[in-house]
C-alpha positions in Angstrom: 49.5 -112.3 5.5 51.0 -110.7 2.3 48.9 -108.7 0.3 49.1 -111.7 -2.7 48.4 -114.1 -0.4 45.2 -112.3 1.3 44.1 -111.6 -2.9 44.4 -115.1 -3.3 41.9 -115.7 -0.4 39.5 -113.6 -1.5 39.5 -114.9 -5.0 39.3 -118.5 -3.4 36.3 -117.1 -1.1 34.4 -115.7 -4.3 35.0 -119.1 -6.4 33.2 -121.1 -3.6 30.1 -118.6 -2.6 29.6 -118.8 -6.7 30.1 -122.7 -6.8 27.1 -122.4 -4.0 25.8 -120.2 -6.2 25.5 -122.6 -9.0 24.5 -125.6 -7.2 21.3 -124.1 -6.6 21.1 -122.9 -10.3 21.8 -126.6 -11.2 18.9 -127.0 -8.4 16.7 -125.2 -10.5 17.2 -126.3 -13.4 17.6 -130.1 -12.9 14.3 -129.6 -10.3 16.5 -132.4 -8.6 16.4 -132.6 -4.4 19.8 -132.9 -4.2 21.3 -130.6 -1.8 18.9 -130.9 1.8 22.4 -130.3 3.4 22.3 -126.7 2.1 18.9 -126.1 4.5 16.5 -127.2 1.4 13.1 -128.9 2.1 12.8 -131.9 0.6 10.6 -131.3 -2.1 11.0 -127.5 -1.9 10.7 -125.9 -5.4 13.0 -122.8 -5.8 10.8 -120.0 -6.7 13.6 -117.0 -7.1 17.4 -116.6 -6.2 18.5 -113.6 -4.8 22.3 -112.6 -4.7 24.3 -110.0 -2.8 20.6 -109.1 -1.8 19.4 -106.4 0.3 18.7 -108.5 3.5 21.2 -108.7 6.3 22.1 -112.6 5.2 23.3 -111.1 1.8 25.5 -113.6 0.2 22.6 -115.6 -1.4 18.8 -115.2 -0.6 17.0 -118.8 -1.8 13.2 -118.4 -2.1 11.1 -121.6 -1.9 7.5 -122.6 -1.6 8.5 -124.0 2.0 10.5 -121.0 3.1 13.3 -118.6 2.4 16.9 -120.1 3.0 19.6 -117.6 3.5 23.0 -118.5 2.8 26.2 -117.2 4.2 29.6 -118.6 2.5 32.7 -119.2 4.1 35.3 -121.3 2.1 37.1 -121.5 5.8 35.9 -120.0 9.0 36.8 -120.3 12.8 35.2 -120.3 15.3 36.8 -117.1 17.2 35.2 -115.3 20.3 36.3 -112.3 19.2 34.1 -109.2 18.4 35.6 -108.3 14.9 36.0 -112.3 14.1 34.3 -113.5 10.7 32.0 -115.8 12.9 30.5 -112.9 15.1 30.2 -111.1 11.8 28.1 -114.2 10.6 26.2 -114.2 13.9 25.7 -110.4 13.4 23.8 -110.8 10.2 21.7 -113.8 11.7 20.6 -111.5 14.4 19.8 -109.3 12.1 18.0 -111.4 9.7 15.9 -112.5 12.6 15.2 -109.0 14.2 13.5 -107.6 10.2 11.0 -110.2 10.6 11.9 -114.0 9.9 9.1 -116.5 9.6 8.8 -119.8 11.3 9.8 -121.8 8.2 13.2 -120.1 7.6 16.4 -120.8 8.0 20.1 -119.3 8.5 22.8 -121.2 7.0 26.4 -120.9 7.1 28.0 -123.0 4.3 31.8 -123.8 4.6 34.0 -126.5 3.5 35.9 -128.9 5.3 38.9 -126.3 5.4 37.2 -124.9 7.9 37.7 -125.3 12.0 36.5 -128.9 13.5 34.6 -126.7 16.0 32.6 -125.3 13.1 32.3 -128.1 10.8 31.9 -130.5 14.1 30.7 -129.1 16.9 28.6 -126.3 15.7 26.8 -128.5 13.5 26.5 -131.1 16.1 24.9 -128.2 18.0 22.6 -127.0 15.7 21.5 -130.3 14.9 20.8 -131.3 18.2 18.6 -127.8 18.8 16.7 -129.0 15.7 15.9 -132.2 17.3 15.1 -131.7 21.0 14.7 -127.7 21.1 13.4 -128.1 24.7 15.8 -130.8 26.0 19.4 -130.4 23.7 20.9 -128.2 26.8 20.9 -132.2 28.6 22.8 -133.6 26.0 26.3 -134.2 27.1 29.1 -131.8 25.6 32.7 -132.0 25.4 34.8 -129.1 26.5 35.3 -128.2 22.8 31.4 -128.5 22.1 31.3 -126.7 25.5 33.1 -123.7 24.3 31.6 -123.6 20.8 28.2 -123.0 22.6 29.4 -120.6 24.9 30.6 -118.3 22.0 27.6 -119.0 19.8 25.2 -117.6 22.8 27.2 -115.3 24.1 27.4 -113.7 20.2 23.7 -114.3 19.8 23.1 -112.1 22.9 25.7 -109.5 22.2 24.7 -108.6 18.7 20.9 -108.6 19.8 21.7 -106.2 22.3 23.3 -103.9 20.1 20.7 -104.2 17.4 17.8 -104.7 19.6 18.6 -102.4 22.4 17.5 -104.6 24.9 18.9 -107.9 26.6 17.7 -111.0 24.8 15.0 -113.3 26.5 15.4 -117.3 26.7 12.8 -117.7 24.3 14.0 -115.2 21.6 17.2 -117.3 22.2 16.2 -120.7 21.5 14.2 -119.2 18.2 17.5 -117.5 16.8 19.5 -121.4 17.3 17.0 -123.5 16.2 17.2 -121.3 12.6 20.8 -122.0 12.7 21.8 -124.6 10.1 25.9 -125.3 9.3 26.4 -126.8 6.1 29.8 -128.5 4.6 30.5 -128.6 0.9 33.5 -129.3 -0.9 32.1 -128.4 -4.0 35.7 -127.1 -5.2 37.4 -128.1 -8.6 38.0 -131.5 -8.8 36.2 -132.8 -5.8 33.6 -135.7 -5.6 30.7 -133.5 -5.5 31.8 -131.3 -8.1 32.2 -134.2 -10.8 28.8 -135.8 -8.9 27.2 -132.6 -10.1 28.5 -132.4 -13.5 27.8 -136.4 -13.6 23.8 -134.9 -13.4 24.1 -131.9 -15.4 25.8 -134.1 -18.1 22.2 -136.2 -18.1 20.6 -133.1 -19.8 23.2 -130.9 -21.1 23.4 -130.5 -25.4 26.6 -129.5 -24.9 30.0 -130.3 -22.5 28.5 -131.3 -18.3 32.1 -129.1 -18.1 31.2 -126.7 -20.2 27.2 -125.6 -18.8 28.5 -126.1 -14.9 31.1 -123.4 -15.4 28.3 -121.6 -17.5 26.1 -121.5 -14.2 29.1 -120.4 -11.8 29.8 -117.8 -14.5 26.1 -116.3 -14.1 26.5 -117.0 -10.6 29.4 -114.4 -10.7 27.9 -111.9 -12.9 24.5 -112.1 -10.9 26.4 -111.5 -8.0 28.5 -108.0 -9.8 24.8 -106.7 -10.9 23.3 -107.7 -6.9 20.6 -109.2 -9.3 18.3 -112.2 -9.1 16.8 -114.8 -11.3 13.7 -117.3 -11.4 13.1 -120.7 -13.6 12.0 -118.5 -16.4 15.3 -116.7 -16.2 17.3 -119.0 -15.7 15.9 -121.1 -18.7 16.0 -118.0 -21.0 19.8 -117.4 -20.1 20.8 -121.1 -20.3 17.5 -122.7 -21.9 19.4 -123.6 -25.3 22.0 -125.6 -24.0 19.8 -128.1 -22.3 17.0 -131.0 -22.7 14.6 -132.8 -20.6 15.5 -135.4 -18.5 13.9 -138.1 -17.1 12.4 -139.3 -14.0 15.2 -142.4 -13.7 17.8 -140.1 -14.7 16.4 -137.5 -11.8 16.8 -140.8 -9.2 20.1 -141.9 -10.6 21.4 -138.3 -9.9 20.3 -138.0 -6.8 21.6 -141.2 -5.0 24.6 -140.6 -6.3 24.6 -137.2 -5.4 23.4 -138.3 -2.0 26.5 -141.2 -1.8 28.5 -138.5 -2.0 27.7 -136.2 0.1 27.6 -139.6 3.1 31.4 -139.9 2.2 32.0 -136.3 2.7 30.0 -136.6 6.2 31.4 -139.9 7.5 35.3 -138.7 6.4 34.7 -135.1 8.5 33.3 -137.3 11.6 36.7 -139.9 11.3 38.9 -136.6 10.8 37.6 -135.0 13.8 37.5 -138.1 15.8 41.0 -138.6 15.2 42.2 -135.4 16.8 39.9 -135.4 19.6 41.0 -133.3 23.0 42.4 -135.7 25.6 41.0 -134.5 28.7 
């Protein structure tokens, strides 16, 4: 890859994790549920938002009254076996995260987009989803080779990086605690895409100036909270951006959300015809 084009990557990688960024701070300060696909509650109130934070899950630290949700951003990501690939970097800091004390309630989220690898976007989440639902009983579910694979190199990462951190082998039950924390989130929350004009559809409910204008606003504080490895709360956030909005009301909070929602369904059912049309022919 040519230095311009591996600059170009990195720019595109910083645009997305501060797009995240600033769907939480839209989050905030709509105090809309609109984004459970990004390991929120529902009806979880964001108390603080922590970025390029001290913990081993560093890209974005969300505190809630139902649990801290750490985020990891990857605009695209495989799904490599490889020790010095980006996903056993990402599986590095989860075992990390666990290993300085996580609490029942939280969870470890890798948020991509859709340019990322069908076994990540797929059949990781398929995975994790299925841990979530049957933690006791997922390992009977039938897998595909692919899903097969995709297992294999999440567990066998999971017990490498433990061992190095840990200095022990990992048990079954330390194991199944790590997946079931595990959460894969897609959003195409680039410029131009459904969700982004969805979200600037809400933001333009309450916004005293251009929806446009206040959503690149909050990806701009996203950035420069991000340079200053700072963090903000309502109060902050309302101080910083507080003149540029007004209140909004509880059928404009609805109307966002299912339309929000509709959106993000789309997104979902267009990944699962995607991947199903390129499916491994045994």
């Amino acid at each position: 890859m040519s230095s311009n084009a591996g600059g170009a990557a990195t720019n595109a990688g910083i645009d997305f994790q501060q797009r995240v960024s600033a769907l939480f701070l839209t989050h905030m300060m709509m105090e809309v549920v609109f984004i459970d696909d990004l390991g929120m509650e529902r009806n979880a109130n964001i108390k603080s938002i922590h970025f390029e934070s001290s913990e081993a899950i560093d890209d974005l630290v969300v505190k809630t009254d139902l649990g801290i949700v750490y985020i990891q951003a990857k605009r695209s990501i495989s799904c490599s076996a490889g020790e010095d690939s980006e996903f056993s970097k990402v599986i590095k800091q989860f075992v990390a995260q666990y290993l300085k004390g996580a609490e029942e309630r939280d969870k470890f989220v890798l948020v991509t987009t859709s340019k990322a690898s069908s076994k990540i976007t797929r059949d990781l989440r398929k995975i994790s989803e299925s841990i979530k639902s049957n933690d006791t009983g997922f390992t009977q579910n039938p897998l595909n080779q692919s899903e097969e694979s995709v297992f294999d190199t999440l567990t066998s990462m999971i017990a490498l990086h433990y061992l190095k951190q840990a200095g022990k082998e990992i048990d079954e039950v330390v194991k199944l605690d790590i997946l079931k924390k595990i959460y894969v989130s897609v959003i195409d929350i680039e410029a131009g895409m459904p969700l982004e004009k969805a979200v600037i559809s809400l933001i333009s409910s309450k916004s005293k100036v251009s929806p446009e204008l206040l959503w690149s606003t909050l990806i701009s504080l996203g950035l420069s909270l991000s340079k200053d490895r700072s963090s903000i709360n309502k109060n902050g956030l309302e101080s910083r951006i507080g003149r540029f909005v007004d209140n909004i009301s509880g059928s404009q909070k609805n109307s966002a959300k299912k339309e929000i929602l509709e959106i993000q369904t789309k997104n979902a059912l267009s990944l699962w015809k995607r991947s199903s049309s390129c499916q491994i022919i045994y």
